[in-house]
C-alpha positions as semicolon CSV with decimal commas, in nm:
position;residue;x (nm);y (nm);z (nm)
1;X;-4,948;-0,015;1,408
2;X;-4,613;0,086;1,495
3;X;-4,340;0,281;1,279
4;X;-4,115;-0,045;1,263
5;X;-4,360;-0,264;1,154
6;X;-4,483;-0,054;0,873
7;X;-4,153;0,032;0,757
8;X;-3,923;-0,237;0,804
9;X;-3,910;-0,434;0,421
10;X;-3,604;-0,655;0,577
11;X;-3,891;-0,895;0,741
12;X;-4,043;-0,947;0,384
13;X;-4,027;-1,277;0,182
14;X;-3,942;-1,211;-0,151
15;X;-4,231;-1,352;-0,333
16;X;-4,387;-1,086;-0,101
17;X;-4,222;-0,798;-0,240
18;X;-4,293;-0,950;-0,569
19;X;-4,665;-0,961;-0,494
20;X;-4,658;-0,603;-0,382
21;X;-4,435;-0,457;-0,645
22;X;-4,730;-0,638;-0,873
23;X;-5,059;-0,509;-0,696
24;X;-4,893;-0,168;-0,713
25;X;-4,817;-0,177;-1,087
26;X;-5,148;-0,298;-1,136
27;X;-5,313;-0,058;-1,018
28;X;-5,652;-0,186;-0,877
29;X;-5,609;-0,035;-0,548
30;X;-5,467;0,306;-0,363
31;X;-5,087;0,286;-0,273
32;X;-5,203;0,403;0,083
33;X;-5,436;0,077;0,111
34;X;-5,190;-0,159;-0,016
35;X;-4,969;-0,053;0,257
36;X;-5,233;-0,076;0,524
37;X;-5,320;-0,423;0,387
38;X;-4,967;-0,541;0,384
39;X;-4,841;-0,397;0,690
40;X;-4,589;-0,160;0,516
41;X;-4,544;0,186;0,500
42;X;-4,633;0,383;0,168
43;X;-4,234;0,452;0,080
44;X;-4,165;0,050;0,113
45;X;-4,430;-0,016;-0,170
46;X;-4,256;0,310;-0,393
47;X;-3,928;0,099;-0,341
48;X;-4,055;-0,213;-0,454
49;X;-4,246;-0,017;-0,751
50;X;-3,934;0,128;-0,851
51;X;-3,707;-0,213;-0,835
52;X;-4,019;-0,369;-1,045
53;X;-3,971;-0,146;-1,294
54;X;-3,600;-0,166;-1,318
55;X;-3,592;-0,529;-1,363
56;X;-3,919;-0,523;-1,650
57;X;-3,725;-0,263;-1,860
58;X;-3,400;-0,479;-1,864
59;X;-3,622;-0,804;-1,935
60;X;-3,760;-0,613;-2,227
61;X;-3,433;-0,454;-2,345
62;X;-3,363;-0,640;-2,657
63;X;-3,060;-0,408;-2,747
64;X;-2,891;-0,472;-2,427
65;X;-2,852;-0,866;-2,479
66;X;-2,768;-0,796;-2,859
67;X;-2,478;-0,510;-2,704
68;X;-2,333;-0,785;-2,484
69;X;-2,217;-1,010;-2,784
70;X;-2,164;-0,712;-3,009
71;X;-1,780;-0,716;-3,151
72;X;-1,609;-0,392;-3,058
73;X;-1,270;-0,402;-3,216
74;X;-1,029;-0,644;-3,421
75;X;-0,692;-0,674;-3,287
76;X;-0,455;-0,847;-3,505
77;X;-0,275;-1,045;-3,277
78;X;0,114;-1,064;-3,364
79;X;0,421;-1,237;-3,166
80;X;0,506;-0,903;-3,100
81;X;0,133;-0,802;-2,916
82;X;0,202;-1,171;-2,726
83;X;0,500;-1,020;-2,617
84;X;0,377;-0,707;-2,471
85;X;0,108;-0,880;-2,257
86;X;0,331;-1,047;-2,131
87;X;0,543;-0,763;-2,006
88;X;0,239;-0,587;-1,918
89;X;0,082;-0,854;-1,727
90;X;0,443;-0,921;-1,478
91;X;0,582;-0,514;-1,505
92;X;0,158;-0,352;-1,471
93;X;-0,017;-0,611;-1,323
94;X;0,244;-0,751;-1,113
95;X;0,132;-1,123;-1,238
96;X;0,313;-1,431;-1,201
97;X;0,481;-1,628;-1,451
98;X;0,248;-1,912;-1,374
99;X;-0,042;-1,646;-1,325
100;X;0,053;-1,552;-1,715
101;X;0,081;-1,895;-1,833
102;X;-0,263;-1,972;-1,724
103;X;-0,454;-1,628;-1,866
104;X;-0,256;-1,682;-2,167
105;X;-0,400;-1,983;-2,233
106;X;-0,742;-1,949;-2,102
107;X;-0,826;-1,636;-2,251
108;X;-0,642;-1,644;-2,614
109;X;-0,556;-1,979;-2,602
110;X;-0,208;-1,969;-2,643
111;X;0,007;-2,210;-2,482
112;X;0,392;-2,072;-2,406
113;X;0,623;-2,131;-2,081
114;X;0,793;-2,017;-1,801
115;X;1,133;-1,971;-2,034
116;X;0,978;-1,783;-2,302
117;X;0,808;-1,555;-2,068
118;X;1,180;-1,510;-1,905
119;X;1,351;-1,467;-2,207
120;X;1,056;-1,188;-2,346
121;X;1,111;-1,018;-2,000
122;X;1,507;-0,976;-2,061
123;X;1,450;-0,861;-2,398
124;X;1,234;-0,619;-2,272
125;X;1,475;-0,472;-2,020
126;X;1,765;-0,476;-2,263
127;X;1,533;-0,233;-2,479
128;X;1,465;-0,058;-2,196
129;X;1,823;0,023;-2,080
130;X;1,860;0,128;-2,481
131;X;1,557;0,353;-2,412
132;X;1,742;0,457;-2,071
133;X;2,057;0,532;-2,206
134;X;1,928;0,815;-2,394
135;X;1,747;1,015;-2,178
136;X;1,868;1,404;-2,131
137;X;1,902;1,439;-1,718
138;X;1,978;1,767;-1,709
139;X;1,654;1,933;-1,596
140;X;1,664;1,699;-1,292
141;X;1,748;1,914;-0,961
142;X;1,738;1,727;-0,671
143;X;1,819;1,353;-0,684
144;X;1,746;1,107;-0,421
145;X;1,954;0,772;-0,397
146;X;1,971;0,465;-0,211
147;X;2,064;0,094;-0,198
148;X;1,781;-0,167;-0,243
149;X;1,790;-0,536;-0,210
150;X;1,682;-0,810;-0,396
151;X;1,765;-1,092;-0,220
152;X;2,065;-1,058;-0,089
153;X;2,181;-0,857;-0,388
154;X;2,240;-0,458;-0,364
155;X;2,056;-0,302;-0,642
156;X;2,175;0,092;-0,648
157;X;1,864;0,317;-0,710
158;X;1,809;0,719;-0,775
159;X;1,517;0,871;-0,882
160;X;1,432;1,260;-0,954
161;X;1,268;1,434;-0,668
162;X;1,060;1,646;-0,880
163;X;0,925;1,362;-1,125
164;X;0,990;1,044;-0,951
165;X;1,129;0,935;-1,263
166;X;1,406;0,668;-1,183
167;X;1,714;0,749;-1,417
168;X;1,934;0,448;-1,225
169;X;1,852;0,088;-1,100
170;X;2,156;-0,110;-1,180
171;X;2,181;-0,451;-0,936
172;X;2,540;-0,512;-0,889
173;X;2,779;-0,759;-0,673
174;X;2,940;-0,443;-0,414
175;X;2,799;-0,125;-0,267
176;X;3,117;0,059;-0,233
177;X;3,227;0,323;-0,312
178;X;3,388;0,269;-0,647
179;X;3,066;0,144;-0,775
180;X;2,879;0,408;-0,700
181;X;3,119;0,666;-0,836
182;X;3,084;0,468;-1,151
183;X;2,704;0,458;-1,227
184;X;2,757;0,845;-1,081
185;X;2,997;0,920;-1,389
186;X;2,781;0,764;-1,618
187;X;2,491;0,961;-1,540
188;X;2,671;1,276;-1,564
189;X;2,792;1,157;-1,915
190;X;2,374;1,155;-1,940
191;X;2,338;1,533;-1,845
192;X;2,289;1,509;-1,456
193;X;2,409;1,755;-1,262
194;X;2,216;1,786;-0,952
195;X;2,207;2,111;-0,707
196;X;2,227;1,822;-0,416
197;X;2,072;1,480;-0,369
198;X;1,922;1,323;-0,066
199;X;2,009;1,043;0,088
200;X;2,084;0,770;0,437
201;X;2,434;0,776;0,551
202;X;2,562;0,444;0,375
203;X;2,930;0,485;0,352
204;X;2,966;0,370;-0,010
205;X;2,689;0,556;-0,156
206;X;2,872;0,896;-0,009
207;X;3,238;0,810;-0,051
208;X;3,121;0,728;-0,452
209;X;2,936;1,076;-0,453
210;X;3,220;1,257;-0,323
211;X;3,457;1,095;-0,533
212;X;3,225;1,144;-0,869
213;X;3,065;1,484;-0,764
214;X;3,324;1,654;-0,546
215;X;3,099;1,997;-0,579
216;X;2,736;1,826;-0,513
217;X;2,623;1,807;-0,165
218;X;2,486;1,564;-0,012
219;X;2,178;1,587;0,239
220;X;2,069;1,355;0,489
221;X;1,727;1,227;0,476
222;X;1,501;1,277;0,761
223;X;1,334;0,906;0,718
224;X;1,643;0,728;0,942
225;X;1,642;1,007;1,180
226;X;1,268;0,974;1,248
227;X;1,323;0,604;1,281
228;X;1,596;0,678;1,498
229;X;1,409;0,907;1,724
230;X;1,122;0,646;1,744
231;X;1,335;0,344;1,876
232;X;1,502;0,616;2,126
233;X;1,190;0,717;2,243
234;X;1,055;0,292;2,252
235;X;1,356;0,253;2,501
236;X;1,325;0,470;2,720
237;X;0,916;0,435;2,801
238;X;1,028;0,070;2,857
239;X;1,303;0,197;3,081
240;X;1,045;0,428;3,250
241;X;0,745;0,154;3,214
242;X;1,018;-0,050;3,494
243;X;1,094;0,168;3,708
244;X;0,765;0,254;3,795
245;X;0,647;-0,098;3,811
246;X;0,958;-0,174;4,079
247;X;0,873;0,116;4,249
248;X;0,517;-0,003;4,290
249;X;0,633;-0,315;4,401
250;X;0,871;-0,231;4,653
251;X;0,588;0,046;4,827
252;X;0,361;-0,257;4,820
253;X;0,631;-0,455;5,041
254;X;0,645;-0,141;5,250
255;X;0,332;-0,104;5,301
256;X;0,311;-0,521;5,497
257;X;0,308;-0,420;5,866
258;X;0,470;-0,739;5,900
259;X;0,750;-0,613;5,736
260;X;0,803;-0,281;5,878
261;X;1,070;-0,362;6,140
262;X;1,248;-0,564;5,941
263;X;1,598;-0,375;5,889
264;X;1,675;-0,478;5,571
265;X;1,397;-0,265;5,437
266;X;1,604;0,029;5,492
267;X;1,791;-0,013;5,150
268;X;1,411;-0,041;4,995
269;X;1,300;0,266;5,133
270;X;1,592;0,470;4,982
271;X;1,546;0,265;4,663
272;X;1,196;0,313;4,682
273;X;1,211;0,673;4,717
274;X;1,435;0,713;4,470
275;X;1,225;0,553;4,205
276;X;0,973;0,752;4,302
277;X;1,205;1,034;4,216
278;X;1,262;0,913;3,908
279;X;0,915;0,841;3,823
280;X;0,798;1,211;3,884
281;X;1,137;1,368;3,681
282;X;0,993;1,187;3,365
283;X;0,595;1,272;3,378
284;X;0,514;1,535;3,131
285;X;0,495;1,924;3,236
């Protein structure tokens, strides 16, 4: 009897297994017989011993079906605790309104709408920017800033390199210069000074810095340079990619004796050899 036959379990029925987990547990015979008898090897009848025995002691585990409907906690459940699942479910879990509607209802059975859950929301950020408004920024060192979009609305957006804590998200109608020197101002009312900040090379986001923080530099980030390098780099393989592939096409008209004496070829051969030129300047070292 081969290895594969003895060992394989995956060509077993299940009432099979069953029959062999039960032999085994019985006991009326060696293990090393049962597997001859049943054309297994010894470690396939261990498995099913061992998967036998798992499922008797949870069949038998009377404090494991009285855990499952055992009460935990009591929460008492306040229009204020409605409130913050709702802000947890759309700001932590990223739900939608109608998402929320539906677990609110199917799960506490509460019934609300898509305009209470917007007005809770803006409640919550007005607390927020209270909250906001009050934080100390001066430990912050480095700060990173940049324009987001939401829509086709700018939202203006720094955040502390060392913490990733975001001390300014403001969505406003411009991106200029003035506005950024504004939200700049106010956050220096709020303690920050930074030793520089990072960021692209948006011409309102630096004119506002420069106009708010004279002093601060202002570093370029390396993200839009990398970008940069990587389209540069697209271009010109596709630039390469061609001439090669007219070079190989004009040495394959070359090559047609039919086509050798043909005088107008001579402006292929130069162009020919000239891509070939080419081709070998831009291979690697």
């Amino acid at each position: 009897m081969t290895q594969n036959t003895r060992s394989g379990v995956g060509r077993l029925s299940d009432d099979k297994r069953k029959a062999i987990a039960l032999q085994a547990l019985t006991r009326t015979e060696p293990i090393s017989v049962l597997a001859e008898r049943n054309g297994v090897s010894r470690p396939t009848v261990y498995r099913q011993i061992g998967t036998a025995s798992v499922a008797l002691d949870e069949a038998f585990d009377t404090t494991r079906a009285a855990d499952a409907d055992q009460v935990l906690f009591m929460l008492p459940v306040t229009r204020q605790w409605l409130d913050q699942v709702i802000v947890a479910l759309t700001m932590v879990g990223h739900v939608s309104f109608r998402s929320t509607l539906e677990l609110m209802h199917d799960l506490l059975g509460v019934s609300t709408s898509l305009g209470t859950i917007h007005t809770v929301l803006q409640r919550a950020a007005k607390q927020a920017i209270a909250i906001n408004a009050g934080i100390d920024l001066s430990p912050i060192r480095v700060g990173l800033h940049d324009e987001l979009f939401q829509g086709s609305q700018p939202v203006l957006a720094g955040i502390d390199v060392a913490s990733t804590y975001c001390y300014l998200l403001a969505p406003e109608a411009h991106r200029d210069g003035d506005t950024w020197a504004i939200h700049l101002l106010d956050l220096q009312a709020q303690g920050l000074d930074p030793e520089h900040t990072i960021a692209d090379a948006g011409t309102g986001l630096r004119a506002g810095q420069k106009m708010a923080w004279p002093d601060t530099p202002c570093h370029g980030d390396v993200f839009h340079i990398i970008q940069q390098g990587k389209s540069l780099a697209t271009l010109w393989h596709r630039v390469a990619s061609g001439a090669r592939t007219g070079r190989e096409q004009l040495e394959a008209r070359l090559a047609n004796p039919r086509r050798r004496g043909e005088d107008s070829l001579l402006g292929v051969v130069q162009k020919a050899r000239f891509l070939r030129y080419t081709d070998e300047r831009k291979q690697p070292a």
